[in-house]
N, C-alpha and C positions, 0 to 999 in steps of 0.2 A: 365262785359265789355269785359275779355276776349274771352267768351264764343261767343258774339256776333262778335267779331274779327274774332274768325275763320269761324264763319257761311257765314261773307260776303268772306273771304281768299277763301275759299273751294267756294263758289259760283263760284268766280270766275275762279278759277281753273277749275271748271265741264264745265258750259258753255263755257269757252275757248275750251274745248275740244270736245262739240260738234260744236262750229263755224269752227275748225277745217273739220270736217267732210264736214257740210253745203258747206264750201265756195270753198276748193280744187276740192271738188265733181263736181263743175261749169264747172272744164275744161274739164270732163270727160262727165258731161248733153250734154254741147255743141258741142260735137262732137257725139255722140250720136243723137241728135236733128240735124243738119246736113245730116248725114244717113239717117233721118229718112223724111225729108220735101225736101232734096236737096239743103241747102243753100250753096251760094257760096261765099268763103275767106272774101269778104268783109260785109256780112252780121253775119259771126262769129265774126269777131273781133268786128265789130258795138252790139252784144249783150254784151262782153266782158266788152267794152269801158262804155255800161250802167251801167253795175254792178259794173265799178268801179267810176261810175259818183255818182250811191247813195252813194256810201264809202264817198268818199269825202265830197258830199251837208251833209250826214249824222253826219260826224263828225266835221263839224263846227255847227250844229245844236245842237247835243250833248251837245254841250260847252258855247251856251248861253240858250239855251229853261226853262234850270233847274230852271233859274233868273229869269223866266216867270211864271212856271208853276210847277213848284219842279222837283227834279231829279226823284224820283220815279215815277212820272205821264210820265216824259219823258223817260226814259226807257221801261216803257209800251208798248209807243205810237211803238216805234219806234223799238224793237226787234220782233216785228210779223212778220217782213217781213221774214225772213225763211220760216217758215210755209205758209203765205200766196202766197208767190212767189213760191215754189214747187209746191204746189198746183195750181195756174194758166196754168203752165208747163203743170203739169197731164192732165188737161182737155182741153187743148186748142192749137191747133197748129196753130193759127193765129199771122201772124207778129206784131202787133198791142200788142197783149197780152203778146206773149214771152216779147217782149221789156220791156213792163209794170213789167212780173214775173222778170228779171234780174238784171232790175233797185230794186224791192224792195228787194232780196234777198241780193243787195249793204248797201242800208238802213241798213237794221236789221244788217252787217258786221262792218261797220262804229260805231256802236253804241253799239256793241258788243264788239269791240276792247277797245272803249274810258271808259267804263265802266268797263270792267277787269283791265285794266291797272289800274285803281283806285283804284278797290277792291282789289285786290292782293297790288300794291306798296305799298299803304297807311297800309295792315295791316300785311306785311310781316317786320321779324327783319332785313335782309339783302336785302336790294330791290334789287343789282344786283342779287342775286340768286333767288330771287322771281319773279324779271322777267325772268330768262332764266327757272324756272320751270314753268310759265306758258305758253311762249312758247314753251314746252317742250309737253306738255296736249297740244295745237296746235297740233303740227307736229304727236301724238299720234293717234288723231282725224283725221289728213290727210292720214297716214297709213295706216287706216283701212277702208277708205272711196271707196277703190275699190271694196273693199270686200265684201259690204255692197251693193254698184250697182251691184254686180256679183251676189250674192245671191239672189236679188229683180229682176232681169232681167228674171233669168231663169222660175221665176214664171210670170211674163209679161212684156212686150217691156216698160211698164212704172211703174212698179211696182216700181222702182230706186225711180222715182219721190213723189211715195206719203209714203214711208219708208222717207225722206226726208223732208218733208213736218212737217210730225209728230216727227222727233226728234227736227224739229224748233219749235214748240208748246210747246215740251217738255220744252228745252231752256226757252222761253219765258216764263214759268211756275213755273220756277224757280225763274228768276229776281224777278215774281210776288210776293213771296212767303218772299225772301229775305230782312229784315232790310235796309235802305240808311239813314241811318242818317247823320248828319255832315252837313258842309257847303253847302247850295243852296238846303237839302234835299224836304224844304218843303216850301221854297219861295225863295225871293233874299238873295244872296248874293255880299259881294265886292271883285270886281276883282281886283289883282298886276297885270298890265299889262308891267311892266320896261324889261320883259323876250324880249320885242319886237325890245330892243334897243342891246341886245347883240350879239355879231357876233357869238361866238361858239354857239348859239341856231341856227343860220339860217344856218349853216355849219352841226351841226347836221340832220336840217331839209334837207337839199340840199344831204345827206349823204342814210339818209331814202329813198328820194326821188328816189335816183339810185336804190337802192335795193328793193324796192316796185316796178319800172320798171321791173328791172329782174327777179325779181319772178313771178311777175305776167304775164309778157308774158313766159316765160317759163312753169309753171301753164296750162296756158291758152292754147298756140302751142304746147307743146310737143309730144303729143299725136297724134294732127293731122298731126306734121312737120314726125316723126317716122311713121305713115301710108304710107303719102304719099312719101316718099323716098324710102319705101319700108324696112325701117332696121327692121322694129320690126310688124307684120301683126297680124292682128283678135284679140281676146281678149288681148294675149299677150301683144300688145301696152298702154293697157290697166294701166300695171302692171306698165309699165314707172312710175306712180306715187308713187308707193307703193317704189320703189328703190330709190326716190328722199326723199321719207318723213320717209324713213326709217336711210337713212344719218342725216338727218335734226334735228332727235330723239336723236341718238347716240351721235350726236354734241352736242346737247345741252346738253345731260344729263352728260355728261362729264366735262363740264364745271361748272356743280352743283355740284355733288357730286365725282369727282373724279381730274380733274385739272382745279378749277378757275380760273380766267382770273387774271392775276397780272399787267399786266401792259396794263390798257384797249386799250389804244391808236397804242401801235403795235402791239397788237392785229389783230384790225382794219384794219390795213396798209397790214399785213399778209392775211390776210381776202380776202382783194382786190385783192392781186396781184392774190392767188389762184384762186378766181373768174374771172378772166379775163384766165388766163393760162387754167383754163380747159373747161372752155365754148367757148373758142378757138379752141382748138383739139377734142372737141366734134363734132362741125361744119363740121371740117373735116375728120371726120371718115365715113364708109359706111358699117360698121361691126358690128353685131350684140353684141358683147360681149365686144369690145373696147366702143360702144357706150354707154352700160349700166354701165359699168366702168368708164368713163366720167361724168355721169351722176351723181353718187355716189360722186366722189370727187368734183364737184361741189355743189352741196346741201350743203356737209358737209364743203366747204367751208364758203358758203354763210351766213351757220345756226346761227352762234352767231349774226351776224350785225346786226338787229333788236332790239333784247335785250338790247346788250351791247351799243349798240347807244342811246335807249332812257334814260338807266339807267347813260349813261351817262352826263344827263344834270344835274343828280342833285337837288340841292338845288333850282333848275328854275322848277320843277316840279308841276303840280299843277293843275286842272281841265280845267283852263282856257290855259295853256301853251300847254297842252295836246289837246286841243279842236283846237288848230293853228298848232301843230307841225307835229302829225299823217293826220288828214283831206289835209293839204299841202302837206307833201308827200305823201300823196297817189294820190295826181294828176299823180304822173307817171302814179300809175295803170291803168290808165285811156288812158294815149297815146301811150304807149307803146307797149299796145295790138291791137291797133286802128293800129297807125305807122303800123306794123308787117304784118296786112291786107292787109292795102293798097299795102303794097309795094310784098307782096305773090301774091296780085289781078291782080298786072301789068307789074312784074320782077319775079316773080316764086317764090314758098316758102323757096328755101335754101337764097336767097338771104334777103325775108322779115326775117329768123331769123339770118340773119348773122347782121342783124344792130341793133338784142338785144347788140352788144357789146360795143355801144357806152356807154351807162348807166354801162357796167361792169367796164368799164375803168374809169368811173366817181364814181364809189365806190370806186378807188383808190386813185383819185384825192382827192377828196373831204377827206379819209380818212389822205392824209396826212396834207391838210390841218389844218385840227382840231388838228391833233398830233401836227405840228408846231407850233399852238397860246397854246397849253397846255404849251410845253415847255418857251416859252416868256411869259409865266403870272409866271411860277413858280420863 
């Protein structure tokens, strides 16, 4: 039993670490693919916005299909899109297609996340450390994802894409391979659905929600907001990622193995404010080295919220709570990067990311909400 513990623990952990690569990689394809066809602001955020549309369809899917069909058939089903959506990319520079390749590469993300989070919580001793090490293997994966396009590039304009392609295969090859035993593994199971009546769940959810906005349109714009300002040019700009998930790493690993989070909730609060403070004065900078300095202490603000959020619910935890909690907040992902479009397509791009701040500000909000109903339950 043990044995099979860590097989699924370490699964999960690996493929986090390539979704890692997969999904960050998206903001760097997209601008890239931009270059390359001519699309304009609001057609990058509109591929953006699909890729975070499968996240979401995907992760409410996740979360009942299993009661259908077993979890291992539905993990199957639905981690290919990596591979198959990379590949689309490769061969096809048709709007129609891309869309299709963006939305699936959402899919297989959605189903990737709700899956890990399973694997790893369920067979980790300390699930808050268990989740900030596997998003840990995340931001690992996002680090090394330029490096990975840089390398693939210089051999062909699409080389990125089908290197890409084949570590989602990979991925998917793995899940294959892996044990799911447990509840709903191989038909139905019965749902606790009471997580749905609690407020610190929907506070948690509303908490995610800001912070999947943020990242994801930062993810998504950075790259292109730093071209087109002119702060950071040619490959270089490139690298914006590598500095943001290189924070993201630090953060989190620090928090595993060197200073624990002890009191989650002002954590949280702290979390916030520095998310708001330096995504702030990033805006306003026009300087190549203030801006990548920005950049850094933002990430490694932002890094723990995820983790420490989920792991926050606790004893609410559970396939099905997971299948509501993550899929809902990732609707930011989804408008965030859209919002950011629109408003780059018809007020200019410093202004479409000056209004990521509103979600920054509502990682505060919301973070002290949740501190406040802690302290009144205790």
């Amino acid at each position: 039993m043990e044995k099979q513990m860590a097989m699924q623990r370490n699964s999960g952990l690996f493929t986090f670490f390539i979704s890692g690569i997969c999904v960050i990689s998206s903001g760097i394809v997209v601008s890239l693919l931009q270059e390359m066809y001519g699309f304009d602001y609001g057609m990058t955020g509109t591929l953006l916005s699909l890729m975070n549309f499968g996240n979401l369809l995907s992760g409410f899917v996740t979360g009942i299909l299993p009661g259908k069909i077993g979890t291992k058939k539905t993990v199957i089903l639905l981690t290919s899109g990596y591979g198959a959506g990379y590949l689309l990319m490769g061969f096809s520079g048709w709007i129609v297609v891309l869309m299709l390749a963006f939305f699936l590469v959402g899919v297989s993300k959605g189903c990737n996340l709700n899956t890990c989070t399973i694997l790893v919580g369920n067979n980790s001793k300390n699930r808050t450390v268990g989740m900030n090490l596997m998003h840990s293997c995340y931001a690992l994966g996002a680090l090394l994802c330029p490096f990975f396009i840089a390398a693939a590039s210089s051999v062909s304009s699409r080389g990125s894409l089908f290197i890409l392609a084949a570590l989602g295969f990979l991925s998917w090859l793995i899940f294959f391979v892996t044990p799911m035993n447990g509840a709903g593994a191989e038909g139905k199971e019965e749902t606790d659905w009471s997580f749905l009546k609690n407020k610190k769940f929907w506070l948690l959810t509303g908490l995610i929600f800001c912070q999947n906005a943020t990242e994801l349109s930062v993810n998504g714009w950075m790259v292109t907001y730093f071209k087109g300002r002119g702060i950071l040019s040619g490959a270089l700009s490139t690298y914006t990622v590598t500095v943001m998930w290189t924070a993201t790493l630090i953060a989190r690993l620090l928090f595993v193995f060197v200073k624990p989070i002890k009191n989650t909730y002002s954590a949280l609060v702290k979390m916030g404010i520095g998310c708001s403070i330096f995504y702030f004065a990033m805006m306003m900078t026009e300087s190549q080295i203030p801006a990548i300095v920005l950049l850094f202490a933002f990430a490694f603000s932002m890094a723990g919220m995820n983790p420490t959020a989920v792991a926050s619910a606790g004893k609410m935890t559970s396939a099905a709570s997971i299948g509501v909690m993550l899929p809902a907040a990732s609707s930011g992902a989804i408008l965030m990067p859209w919002i950011t479009g629109v408003i780059s397509e018809h007020a200019g791009l410093t202004l479409g990311m000056m209004s990521n701040l509103v979600p920054c500000i509502g990682l505060l909000v919301f973070s002290l909400l949740v501190k406040r109903l802690h302290e009144k339950e205790e």
